[in-house]
C-alpha positions as CSV (number, residue, x, y, z in Angstrom):
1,X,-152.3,71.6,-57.5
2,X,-154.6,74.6,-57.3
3,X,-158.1,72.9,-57.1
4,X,-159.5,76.7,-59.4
5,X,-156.9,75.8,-62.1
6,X,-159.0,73.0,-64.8
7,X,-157.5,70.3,-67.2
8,X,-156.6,71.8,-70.2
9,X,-155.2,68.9,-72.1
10,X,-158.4,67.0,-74.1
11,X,-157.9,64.7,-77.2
12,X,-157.5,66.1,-80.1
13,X,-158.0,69.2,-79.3
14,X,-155.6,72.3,-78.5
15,X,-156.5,75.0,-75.1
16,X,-157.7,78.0,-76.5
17,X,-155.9,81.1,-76.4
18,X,-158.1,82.4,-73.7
19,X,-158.1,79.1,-71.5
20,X,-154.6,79.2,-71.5
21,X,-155.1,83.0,-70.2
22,X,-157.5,82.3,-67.5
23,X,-154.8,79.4,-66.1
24,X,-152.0,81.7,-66.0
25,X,-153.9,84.4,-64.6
26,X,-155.3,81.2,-62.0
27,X,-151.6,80.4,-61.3
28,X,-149.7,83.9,-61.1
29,X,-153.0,84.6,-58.6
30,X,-151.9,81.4,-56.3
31,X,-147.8,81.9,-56.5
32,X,-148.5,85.9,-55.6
33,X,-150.6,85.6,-53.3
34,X,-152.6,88.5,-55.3
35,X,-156.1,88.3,-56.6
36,X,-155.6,92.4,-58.2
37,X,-151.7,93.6,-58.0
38,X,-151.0,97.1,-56.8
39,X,-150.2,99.7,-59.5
40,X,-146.7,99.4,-58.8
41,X,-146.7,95.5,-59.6
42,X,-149.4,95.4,-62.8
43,X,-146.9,95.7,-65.3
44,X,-144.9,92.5,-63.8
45,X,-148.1,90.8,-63.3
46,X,-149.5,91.1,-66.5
47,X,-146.0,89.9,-67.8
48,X,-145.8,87.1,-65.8
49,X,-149.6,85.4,-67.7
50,X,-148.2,86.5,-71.0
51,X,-145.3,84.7,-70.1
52,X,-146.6,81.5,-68.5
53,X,-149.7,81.1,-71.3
54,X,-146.5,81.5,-74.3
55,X,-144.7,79.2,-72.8
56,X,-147.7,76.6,-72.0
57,X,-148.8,76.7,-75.7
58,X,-145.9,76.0,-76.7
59,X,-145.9,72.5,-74.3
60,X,-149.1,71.4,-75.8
61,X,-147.5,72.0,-79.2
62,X,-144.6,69.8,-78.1
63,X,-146.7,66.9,-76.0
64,X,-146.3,63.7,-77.4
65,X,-149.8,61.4,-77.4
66,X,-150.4,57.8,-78.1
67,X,-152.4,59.4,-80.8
68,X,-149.7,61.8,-82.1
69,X,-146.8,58.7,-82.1
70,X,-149.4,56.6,-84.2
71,X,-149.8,59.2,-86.7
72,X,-146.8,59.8,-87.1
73,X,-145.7,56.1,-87.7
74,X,-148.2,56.2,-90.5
75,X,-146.6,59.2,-92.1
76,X,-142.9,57.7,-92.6
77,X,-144.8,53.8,-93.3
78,X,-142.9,52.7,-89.8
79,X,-146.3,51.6,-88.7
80,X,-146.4,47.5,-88.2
């Protein structure tokens, strides 16, 4: 685990766009190799945290909690 890249899953409460930014930009950094791309490679770089911060919100959306499951019991009257 990259030691720069923080806990972004808290109670209650969603990662902000830009937290989810900064961790994909944390992780594309540690699987290139590349603190700045080259010209040549921004494009796919830039891409690549687009990509992974999408994909991660979309994650937390689906992440099932104790909290969540509860909830959701209470919803449909399941709870007992």
């Amino acid at each position: 685990m990259c030691r720069n890249i923080k806990k972004l899953r808290r109670p209650g409460e969603q990662p902000t766009d830009q937290e989810l930014h900064d961790a994909a930009l944390q992780f594309v950094r540690k699987l290139t190799g590349y603190r700045v791309p080259s010209r040549a490679n921004q494009e796919a770089f830039d891409a690549a945290i687009t990509d992974i911060a999408a994909v991660t919100r979309v994650l937390f959306e689906r992440l099932v909690t104790r909290k969540s499951e509860v909830a959701a019991r209470q919803l449909v009257g399941t709870d007992q």
